[in-house]
SERO-4910 file (N, C-alpha, C, O; in steps of 0.05 Angstrom, whole numbers):
BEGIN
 pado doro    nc1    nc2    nc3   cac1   cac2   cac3    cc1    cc2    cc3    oc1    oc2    oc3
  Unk    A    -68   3510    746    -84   3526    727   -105   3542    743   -118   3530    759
  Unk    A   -110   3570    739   -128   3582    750   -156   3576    740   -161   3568    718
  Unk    A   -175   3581    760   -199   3573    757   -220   3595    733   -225   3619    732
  Unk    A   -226   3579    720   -250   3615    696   -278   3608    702   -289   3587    709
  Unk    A   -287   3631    698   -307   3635    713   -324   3637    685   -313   3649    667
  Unk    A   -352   3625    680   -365   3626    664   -402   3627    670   -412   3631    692
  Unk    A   -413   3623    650   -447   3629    656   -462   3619    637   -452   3622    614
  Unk    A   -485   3608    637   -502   3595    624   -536   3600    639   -544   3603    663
  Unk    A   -547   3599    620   -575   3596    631   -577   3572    650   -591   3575    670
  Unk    A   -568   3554    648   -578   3526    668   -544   3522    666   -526   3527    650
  Unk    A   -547   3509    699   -522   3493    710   -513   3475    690   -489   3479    685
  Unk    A   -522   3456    676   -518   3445    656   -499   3454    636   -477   3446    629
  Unk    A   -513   3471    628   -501   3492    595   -481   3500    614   -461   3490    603
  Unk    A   -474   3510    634   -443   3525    647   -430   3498    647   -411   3500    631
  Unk    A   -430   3485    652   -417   3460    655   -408   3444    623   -392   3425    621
  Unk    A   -417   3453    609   -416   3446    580   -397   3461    560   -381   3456    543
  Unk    A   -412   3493    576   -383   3507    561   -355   3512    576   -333   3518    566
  Unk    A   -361   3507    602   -325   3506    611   -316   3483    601   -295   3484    588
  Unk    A   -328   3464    604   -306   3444    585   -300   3444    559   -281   3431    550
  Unk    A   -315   3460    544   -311   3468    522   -286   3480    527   -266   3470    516
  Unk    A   -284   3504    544   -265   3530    535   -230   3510    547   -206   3510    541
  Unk    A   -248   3492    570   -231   3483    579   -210   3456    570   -190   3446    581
  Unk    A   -228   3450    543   -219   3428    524   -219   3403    542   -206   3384    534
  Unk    A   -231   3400    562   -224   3368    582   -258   3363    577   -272   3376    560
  Unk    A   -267   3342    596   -287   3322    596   -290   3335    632   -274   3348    645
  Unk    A   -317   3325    639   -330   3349    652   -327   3326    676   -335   3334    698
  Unk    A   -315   3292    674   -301   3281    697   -282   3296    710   -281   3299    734
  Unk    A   -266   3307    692   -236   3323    699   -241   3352    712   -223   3367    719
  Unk    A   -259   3355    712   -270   3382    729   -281   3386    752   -299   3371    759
  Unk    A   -269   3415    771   -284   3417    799   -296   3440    789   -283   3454    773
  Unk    A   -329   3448    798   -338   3468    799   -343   3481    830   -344   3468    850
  Unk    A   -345   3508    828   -366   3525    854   -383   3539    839   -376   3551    819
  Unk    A   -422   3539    851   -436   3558    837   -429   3579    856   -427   3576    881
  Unk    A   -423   3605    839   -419   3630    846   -449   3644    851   -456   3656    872
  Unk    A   -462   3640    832   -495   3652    830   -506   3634    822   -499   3625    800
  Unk    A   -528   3623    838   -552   3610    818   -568   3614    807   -579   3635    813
  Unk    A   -580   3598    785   -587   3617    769   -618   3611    767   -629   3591    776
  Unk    A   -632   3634    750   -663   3626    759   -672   3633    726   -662   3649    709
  Unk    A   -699   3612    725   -716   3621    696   -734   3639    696   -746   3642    675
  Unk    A   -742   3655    719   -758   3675    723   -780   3665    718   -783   3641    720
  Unk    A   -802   3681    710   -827   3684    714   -846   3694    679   -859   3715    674
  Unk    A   -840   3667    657   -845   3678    631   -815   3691    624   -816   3709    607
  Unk    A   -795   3685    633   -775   3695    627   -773   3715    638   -749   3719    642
  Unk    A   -788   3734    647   -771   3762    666   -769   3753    691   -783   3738    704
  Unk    A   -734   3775    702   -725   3771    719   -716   3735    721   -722   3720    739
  Unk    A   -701   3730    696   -689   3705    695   -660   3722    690   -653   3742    678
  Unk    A   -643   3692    713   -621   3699    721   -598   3671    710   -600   3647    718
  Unk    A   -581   3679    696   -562   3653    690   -544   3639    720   -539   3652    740
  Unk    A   -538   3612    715   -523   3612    728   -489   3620    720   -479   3625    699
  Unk    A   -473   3618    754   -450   3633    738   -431   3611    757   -436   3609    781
  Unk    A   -410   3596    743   -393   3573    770   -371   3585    758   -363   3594    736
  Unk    A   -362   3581    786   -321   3583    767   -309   3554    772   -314   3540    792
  Unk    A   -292   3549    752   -283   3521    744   -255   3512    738   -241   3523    721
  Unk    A   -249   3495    750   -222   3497    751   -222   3450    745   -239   3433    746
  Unk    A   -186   3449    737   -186   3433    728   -184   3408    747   -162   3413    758
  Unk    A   -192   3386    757   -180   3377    783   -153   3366    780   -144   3361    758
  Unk    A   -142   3364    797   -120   3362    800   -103   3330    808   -106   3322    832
  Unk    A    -92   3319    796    -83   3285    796    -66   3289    827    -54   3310    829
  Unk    A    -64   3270    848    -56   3262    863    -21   3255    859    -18   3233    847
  Unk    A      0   3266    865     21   3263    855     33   3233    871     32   3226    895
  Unk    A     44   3219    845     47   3194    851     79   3194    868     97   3210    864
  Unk    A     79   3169    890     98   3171    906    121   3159    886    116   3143    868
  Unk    A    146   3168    894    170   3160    875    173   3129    871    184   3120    852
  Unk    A    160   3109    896    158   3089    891    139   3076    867    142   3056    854
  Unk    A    119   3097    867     89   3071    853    108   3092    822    101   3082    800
  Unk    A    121   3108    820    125   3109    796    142   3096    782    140   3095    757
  Unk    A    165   3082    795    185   3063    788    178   3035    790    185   3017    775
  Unk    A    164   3034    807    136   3004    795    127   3004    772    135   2989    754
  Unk    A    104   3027    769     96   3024    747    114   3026    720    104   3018    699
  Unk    A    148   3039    719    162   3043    697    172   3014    691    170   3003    670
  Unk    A    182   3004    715    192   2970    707    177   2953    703    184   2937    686
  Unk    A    146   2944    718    136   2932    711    119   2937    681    107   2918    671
  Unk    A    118   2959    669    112   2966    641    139   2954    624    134   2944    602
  Unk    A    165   2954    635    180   2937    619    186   2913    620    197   2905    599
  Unk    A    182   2898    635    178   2876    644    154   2861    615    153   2844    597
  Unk    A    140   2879    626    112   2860    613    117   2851    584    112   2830    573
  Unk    A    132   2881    574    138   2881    550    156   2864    540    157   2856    517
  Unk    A    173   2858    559    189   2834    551    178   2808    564    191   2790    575
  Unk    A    158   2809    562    143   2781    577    155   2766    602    151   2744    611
  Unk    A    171   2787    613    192   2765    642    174   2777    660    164   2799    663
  Unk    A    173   2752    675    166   2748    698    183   2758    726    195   2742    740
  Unk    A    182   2788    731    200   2799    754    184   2805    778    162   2815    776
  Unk    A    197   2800    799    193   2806    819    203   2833    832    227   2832    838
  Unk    A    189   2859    838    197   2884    842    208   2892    873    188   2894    888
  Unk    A    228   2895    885    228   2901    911    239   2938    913    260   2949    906
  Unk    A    217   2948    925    225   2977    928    228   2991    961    211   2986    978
  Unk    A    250   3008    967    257   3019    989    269   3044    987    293   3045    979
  Unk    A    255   3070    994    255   3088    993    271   3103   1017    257   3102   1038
  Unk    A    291   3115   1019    300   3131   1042    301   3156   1034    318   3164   1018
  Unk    A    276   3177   1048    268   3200   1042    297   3223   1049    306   3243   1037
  Unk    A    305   3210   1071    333   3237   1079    344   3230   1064    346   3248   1047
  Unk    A    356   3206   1057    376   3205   1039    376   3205   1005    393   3197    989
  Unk    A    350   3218   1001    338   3208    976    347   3182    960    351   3184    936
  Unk    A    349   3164    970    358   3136    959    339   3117    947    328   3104    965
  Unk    A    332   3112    927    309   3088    919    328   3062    917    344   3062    898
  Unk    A    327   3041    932    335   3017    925    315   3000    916    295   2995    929
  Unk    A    318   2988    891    301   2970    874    316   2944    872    336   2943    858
  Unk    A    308   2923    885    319   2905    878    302   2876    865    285   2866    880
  Unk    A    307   2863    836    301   2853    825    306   2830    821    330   2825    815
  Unk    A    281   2798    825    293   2776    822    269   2757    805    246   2767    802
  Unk    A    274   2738    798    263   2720    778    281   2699    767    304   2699    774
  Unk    A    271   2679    748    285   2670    740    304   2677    718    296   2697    705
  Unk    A    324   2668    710    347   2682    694    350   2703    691    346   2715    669
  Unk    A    360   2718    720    367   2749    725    386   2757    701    388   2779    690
  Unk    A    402   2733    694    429   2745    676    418   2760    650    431   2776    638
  Unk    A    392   2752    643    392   2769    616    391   2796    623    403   2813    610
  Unk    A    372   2804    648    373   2832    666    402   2845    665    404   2868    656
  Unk    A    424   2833    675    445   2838    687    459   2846    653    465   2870    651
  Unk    A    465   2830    631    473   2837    612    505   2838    618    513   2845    640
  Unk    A    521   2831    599    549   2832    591    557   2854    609    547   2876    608
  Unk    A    577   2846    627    590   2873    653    564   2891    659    568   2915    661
  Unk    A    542   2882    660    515   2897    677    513   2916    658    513   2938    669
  Unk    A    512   2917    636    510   2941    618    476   2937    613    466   2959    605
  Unk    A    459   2918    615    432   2920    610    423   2929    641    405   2946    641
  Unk    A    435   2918    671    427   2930    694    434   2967    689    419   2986    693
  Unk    A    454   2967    681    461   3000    683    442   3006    660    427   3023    669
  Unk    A    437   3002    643    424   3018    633    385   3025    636    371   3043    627
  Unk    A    381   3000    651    351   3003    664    355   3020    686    338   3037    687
  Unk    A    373   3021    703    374   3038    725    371   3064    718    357   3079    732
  Unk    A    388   3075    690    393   3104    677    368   3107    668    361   3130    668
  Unk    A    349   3088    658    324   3094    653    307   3095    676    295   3116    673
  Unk    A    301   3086    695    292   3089    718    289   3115    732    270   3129    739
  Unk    A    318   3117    735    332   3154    747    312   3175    732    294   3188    743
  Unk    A    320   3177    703    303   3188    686    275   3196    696    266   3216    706
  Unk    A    264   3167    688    228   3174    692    226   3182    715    212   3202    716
  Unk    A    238   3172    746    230   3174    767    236   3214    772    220   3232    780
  Unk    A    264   3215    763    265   3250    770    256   3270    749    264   3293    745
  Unk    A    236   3254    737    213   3275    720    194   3289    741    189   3313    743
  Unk    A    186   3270    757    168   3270    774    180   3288    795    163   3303    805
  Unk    A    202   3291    803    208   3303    828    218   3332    835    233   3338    817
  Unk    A    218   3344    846    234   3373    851    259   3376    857    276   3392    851
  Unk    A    257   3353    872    298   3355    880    309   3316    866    295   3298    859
  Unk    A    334   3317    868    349   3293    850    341   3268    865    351   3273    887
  Unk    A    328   3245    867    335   3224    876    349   3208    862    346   3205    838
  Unk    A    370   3194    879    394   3169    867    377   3153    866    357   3156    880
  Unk    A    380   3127    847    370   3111    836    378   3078    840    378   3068    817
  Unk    A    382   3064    854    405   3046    855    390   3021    849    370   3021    862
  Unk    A    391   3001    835    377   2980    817    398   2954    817    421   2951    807
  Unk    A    381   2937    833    409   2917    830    387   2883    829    363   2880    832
  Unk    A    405   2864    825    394   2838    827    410   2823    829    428   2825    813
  Unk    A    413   2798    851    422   2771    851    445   2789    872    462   2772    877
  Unk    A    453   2810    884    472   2821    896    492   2817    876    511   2802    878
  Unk    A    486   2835    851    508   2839    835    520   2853    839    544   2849    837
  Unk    A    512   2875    845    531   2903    841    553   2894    867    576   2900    860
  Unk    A    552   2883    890    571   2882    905    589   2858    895    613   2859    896
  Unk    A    573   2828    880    595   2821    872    616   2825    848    635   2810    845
  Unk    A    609   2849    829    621   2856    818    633   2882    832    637   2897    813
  Unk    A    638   2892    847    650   2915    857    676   2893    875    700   2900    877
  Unk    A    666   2871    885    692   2846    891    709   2845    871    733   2849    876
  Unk    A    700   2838    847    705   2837    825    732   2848    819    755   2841    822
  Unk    A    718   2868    812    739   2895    812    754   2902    836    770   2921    836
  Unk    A    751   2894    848    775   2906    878    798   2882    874    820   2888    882
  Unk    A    795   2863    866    808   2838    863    829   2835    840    850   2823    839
  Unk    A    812   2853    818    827   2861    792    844   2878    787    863   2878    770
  Unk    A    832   2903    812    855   2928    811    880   2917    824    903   2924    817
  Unk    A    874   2894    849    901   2893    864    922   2878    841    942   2889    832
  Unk    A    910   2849    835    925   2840    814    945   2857    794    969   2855    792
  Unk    A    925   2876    780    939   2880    757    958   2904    770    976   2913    756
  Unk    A    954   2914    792    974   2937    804   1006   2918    810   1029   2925    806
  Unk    A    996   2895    820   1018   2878    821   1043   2870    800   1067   2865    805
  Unk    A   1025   2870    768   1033   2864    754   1050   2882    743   1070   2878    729
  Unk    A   1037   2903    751   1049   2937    742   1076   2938    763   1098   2941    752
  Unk    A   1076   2936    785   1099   2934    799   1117   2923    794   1139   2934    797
  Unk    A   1114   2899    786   1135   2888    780   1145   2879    749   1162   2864    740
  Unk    A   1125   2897    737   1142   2902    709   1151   2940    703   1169   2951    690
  Unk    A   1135   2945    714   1135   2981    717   1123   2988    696   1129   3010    687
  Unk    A   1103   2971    681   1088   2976    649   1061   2988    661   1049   2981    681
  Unk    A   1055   3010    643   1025   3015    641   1008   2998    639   1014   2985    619
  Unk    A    982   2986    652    964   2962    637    932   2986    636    924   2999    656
  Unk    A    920   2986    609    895   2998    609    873   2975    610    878   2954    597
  Unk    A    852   2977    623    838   2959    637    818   2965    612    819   2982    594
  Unk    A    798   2941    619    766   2944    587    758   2968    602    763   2976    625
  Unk    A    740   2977    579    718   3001    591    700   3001    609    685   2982    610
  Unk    A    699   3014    621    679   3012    643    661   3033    650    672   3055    647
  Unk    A    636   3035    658    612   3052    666    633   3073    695    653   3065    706
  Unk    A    623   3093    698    643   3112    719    639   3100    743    659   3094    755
  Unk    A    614   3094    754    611   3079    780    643   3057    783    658   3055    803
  Unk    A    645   3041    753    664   3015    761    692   3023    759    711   3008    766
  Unk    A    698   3055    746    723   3065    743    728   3073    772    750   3073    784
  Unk    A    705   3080    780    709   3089    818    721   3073    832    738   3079    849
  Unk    A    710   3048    826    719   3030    848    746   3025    841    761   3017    859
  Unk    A    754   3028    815    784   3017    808    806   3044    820    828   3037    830
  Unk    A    802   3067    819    811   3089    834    820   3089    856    842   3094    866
  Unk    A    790   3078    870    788   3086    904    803   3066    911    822   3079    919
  Unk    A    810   3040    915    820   3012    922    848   3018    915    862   3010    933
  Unk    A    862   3030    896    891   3042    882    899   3066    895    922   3074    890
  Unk    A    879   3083    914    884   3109    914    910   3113    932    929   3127    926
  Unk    A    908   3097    954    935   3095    975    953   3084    972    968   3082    991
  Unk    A    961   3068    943    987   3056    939   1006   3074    934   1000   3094    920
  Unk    A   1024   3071    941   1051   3083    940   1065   3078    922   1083   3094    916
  Unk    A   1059   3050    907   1075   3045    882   1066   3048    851   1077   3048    829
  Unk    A   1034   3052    864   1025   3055    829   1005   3075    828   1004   3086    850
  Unk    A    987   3085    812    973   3111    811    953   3101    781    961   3088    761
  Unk    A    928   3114    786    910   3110    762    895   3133    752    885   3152    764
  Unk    A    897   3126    728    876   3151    716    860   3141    696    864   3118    689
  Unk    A    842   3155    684    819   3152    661    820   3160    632    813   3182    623
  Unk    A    829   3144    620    820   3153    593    816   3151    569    835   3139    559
  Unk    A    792   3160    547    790   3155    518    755   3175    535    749   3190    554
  Unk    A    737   3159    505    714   3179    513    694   3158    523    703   3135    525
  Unk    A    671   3161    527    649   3143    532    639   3140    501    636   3156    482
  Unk    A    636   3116    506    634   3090    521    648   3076    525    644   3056    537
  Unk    A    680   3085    512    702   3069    519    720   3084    542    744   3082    544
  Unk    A    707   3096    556    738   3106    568    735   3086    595    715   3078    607
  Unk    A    763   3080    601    770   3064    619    800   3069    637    815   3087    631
  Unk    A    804   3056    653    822   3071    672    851   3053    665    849   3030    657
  Unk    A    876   3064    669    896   3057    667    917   3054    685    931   3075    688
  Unk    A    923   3034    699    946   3034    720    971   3039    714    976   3027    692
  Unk    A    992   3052    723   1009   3063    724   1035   3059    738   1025   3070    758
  Unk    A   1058   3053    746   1081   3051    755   1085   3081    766   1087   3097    747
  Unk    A   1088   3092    796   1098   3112    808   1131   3115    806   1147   3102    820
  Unk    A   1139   3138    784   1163   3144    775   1178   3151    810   1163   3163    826
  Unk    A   1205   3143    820   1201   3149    850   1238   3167    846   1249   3178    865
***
């Protein structure tokens, strides 16, 4: 915000009406006296003062203390007791948050659908704050890798099953991160092939028999 320049008989009164014009509280304000000002002599040759004023300016919070403060505001609210771990990699814009306490599972939620969805909230508030995108990655108890096992374990199986019946099998729904992993792990088979589909929140991936 640019600075306005105003005037009053006493430093005081200038200071009273920029916050006026300026609608803030006169903590929230930087001044400079431009002219000072004088009561003259019986009043002649009295001179106002004149500051220009501008609003100060908040210290922009690091992407870390703002994803602190967004989880531990939810936390509280749900009265759990979490422990916050944050790691920032500036080239790679990466925030890793990792979270522990007791009974992570209510965190984690049915196929991590309450982890994914704090993380999507996280992402959110954190790239309000920012100019360019940071990824968001939010995990606890090393879930996300043992459910990405999970799933690498599930795609081979049921590709198996597909082979040797040559039937389509459509897998439960899954968040796109977990349709990835079922893709990428399938991508080089030669005998079977996968694709995606219905809408969100149900769409999910379907293995396939390669017609040869």
């Amino acid at each position: 915000m640019e600075p306005i320049k105003v005037s009053a008989k006493t430093l005081d009164d200038a200071i009273t009406k920029a916050c006026i014009e300026l609608g803030t509280a006169s903590d929230n304000i930087e001044y400079d006296i431009l002219e000072t000002g004088s009561s003259g002599i019986l009043g002649i040759g009295a001179r106002p003062y004149v500051i220009s004023v501008r609003i100060k300016e908040e210290p922009k919070k690091s992407v870390e203390d703002v994803a602190f403060e967004f989880l531990s505001s939810v936390f509280e609210g749900m009265k759990a007791d979490v422990s916050i771990e944050i790691k920032y990699d500036e080239n790679e814009r990466e925030l890793d948050i990792d979270l522990s306490g007791e009974d992570m599972g209510v965190l984690i939620g049915k196929r991590g659908q309450t982890l994914d969805s704090l993380q999507y909230l996280t992402s959110q508030v954190v790239n309000k704050t920012q100019d360019s995108y940071v990824r968001v990655k939010l995990d606890t108890e090393n879930y996300r890798e043992r459910r990405k096992v999970t799933l690498e374990n599930l795609a081979k199986n049921i590709a198996y099953k597909v082979k040797r019946t040559k039937k389509p099998f459509a897998l439960e729904p899954m968040n796109p991160y977990e349709r990835r992993i079922i893709h990428s792990v399938l991508q080089n088979d030669n005998s079977v092939a996968t694709r995606s589909e219905g809408e969100e929140p149900y769409r999910h991936v379907v293995i396939y028999f390669k017609k040869k």
